[in-house]
C-alpha positions as CSV (number, residue, x, y, z in Angstrom):
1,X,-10.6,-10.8,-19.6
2,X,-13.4,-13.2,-20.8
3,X,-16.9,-12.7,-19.3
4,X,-16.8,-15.8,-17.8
5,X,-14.5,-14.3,-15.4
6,X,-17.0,-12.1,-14.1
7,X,-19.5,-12.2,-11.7
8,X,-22.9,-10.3,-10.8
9,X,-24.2,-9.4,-7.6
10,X,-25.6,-6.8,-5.5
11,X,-23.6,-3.5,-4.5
12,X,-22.5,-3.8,-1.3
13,X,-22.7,-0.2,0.6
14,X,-19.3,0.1,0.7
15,X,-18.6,0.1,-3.1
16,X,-21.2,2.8,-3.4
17,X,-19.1,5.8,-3.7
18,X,-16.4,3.3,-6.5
19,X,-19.9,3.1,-8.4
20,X,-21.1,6.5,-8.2
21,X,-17.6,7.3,-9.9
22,X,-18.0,5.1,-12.4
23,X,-21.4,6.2,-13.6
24,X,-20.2,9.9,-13.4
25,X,-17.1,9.3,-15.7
26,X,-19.3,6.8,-17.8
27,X,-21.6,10.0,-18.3
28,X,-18.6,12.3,-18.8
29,X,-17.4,10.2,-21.7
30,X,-20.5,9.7,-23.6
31,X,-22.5,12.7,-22.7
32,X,-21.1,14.3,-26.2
33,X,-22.7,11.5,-28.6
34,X,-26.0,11.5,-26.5
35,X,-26.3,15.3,-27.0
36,X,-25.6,14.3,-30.5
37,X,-28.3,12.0,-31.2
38,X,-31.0,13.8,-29.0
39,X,-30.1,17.4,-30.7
40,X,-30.2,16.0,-34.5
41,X,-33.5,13.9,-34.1
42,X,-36.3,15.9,-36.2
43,X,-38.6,17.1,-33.4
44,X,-35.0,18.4,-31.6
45,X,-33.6,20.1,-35.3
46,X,-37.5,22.0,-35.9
47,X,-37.4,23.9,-32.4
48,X,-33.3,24.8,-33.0
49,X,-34.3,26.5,-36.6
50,X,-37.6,28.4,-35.0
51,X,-35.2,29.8,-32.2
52,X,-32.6,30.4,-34.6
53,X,-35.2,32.4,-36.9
54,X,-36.7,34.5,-33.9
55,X,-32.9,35.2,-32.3
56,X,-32.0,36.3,-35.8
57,X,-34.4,39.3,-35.8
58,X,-33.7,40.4,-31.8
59,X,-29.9,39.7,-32.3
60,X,-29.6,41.0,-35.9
61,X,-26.3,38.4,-36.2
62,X,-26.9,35.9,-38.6
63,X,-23.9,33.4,-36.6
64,X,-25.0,34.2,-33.3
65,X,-28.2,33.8,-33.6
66,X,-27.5,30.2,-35.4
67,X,-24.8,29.0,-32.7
68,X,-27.1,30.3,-29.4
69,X,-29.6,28.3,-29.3
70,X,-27.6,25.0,-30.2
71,X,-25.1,25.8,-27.2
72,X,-27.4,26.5,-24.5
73,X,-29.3,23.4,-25.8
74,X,-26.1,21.1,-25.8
75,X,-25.5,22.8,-22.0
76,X,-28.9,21.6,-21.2
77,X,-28.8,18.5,-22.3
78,X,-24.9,17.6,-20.9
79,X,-26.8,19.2,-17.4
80,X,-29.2,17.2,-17.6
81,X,-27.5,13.8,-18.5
82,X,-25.1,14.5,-15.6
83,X,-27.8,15.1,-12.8
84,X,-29.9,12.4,-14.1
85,X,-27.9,9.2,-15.2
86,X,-24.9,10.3,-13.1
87,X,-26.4,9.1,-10.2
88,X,-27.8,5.9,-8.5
89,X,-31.9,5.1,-8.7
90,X,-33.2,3.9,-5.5
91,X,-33.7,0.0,-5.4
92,X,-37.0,-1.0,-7.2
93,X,-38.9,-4.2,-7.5
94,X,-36.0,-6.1,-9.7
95,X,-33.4,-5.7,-6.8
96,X,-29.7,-3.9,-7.2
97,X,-28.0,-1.9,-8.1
98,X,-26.0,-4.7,-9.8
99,X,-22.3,-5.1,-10.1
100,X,-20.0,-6.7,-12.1
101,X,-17.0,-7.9,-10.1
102,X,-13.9,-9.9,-11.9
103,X,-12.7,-12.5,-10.0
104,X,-9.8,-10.7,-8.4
105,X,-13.0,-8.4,-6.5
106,X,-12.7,-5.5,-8.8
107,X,-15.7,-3.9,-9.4
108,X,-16.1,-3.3,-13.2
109,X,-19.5,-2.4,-14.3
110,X,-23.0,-1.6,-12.5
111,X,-26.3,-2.1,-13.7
112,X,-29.6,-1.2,-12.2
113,X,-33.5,-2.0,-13.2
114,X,-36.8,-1.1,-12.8
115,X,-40.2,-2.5,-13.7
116,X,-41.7,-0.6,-16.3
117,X,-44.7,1.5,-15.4
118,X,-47.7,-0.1,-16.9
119,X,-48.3,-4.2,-16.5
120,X,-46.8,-5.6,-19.4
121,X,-44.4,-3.0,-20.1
122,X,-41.5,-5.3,-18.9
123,X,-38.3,-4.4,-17.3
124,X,-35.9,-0.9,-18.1
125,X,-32.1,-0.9,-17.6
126,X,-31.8,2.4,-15.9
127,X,-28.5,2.8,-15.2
128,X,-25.2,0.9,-17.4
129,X,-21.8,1.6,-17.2
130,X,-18.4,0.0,-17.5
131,X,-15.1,1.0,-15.8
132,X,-12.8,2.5,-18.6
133,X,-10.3,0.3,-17.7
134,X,-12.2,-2.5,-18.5
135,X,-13.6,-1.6,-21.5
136,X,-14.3,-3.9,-24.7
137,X,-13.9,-6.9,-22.6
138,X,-17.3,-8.8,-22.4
139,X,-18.2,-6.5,-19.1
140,X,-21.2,-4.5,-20.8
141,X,-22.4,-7.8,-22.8
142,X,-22.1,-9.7,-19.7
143,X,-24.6,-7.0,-17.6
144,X,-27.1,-7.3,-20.3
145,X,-27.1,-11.1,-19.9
146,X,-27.7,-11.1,-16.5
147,X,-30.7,-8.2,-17.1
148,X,-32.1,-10.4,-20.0
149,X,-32.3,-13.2,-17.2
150,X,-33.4,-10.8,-14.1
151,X,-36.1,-10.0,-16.7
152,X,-37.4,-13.5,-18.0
153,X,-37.3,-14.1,-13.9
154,X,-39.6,-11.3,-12.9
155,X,-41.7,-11.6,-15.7
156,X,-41.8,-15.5,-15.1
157,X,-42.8,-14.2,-11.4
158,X,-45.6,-11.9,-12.9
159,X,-47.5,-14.4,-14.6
160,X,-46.2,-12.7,-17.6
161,X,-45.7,-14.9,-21.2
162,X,-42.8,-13.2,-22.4
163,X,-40.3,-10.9,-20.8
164,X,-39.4,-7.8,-22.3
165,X,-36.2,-5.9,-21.6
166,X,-36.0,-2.1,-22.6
167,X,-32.4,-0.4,-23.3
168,X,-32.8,3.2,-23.6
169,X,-30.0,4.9,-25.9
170,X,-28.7,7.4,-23.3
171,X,-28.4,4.2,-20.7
172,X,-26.8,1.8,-23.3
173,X,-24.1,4.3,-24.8
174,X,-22.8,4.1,-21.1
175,X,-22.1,0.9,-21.6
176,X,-18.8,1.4,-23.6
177,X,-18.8,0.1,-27.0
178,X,-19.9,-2.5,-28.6
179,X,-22.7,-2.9,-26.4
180,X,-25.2,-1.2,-28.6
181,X,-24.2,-3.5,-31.5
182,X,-24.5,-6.5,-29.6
183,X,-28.6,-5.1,-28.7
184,X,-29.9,-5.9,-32.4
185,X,-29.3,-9.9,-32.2
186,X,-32.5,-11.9,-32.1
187,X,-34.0,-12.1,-28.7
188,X,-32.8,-15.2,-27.2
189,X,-35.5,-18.1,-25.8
190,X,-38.8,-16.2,-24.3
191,X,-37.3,-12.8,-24.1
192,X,-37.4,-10.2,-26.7
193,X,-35.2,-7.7,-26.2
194,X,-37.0,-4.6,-27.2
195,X,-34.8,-1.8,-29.0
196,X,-33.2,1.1,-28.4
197,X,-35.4,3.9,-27.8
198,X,-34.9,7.8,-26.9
199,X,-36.1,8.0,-23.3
């Protein structure tokens, strides 16, 4: 399916619980390489070893006291992930939630926005995710588009020179793959698409 095929508009309240779905199962199937990347960042890696090194002592088992810590950790995070992305944001100032619908009236992807928190912080994809089925077909490149643009429009409406568009890791590995490769091209016209940050 070519994105061209697609279109972009706002949920409807119907299709709420079909995009509620997909954001859970978007979670489910990423939720493993987000605990990943969060658990082997430096700060993440310094506070397993310390708990490792105190459990050692109580425990007095050298294995447990190494694979505790990183499993309640990895609970916490999955937990986490699930309770937080797997759900819908209320609407904020940038509209949505989004959908992507193909031409036949699937629903295929959601997307929703927020205005950062400070003036001049720009706009945050908060929530991304594709149907499985539809998968490595343009539908994740195509939401991103349509944020880029939603973006250069508010900011345009702001009084704001530039847009800026931030893509937090967690909410861009929904997004199936390929979409994090296609985040690192050179932002396009007035709008520069600032990079992938933990958050």
């Amino acid at each position: 399916m070519a994105p061209n095929h697609l279109s972009v508009r706002e949920m409807r309240e119907d299709e709420k619980p079909l995009v509620l779905e997909m954001l859970k199962a978007g979670v489910k199937d990423t939720e493993n390489r987000v605990a990943l990347h969060a658990l082997t960042r430096p700060p993440a890696l310094l506070l397993l070893a310390a708990a490792s090194s105190g459990l050692r002592f109580i425990l007095a088992s050298f294995a447990l006291a190494l694979l505790l810590p990183v499993f309640l950790a990895v609970a916490a995070v999955k937990l986490g992930l699930r309770a937080r992305w797997g759900s819908l944001p209320p609407p904020g100032g940038l509209g949505g939630p989004w959908v992507a619908v193909r031409g036949s009236g699937d629903v295929c992807g959601v997307l929703a926005l927020a205005p950062g928190a400070n003036v001049g912080d720009g706009a945050r994809v908060t929530r991304l995710s594709v149907s499985r089925w539809h998968r490595r077909r343009g539908v994740g490149r195509r939401l991103l588009a349509f944020a880029e643009a939603r973006a250069r429009a508010w900011a345009g409406s702001m009084g704001e020179p530039r847009a800026r568009l931030v893509v937090p890791v967690a909410v861009a590995a929904w997004g199936g793959g390929g979409v994090i490769g296609g985040l690192w091209l050179p932002g396009r016209g007035r709008l520069g698409l600032h990079g992938l940050y933990a958050g």
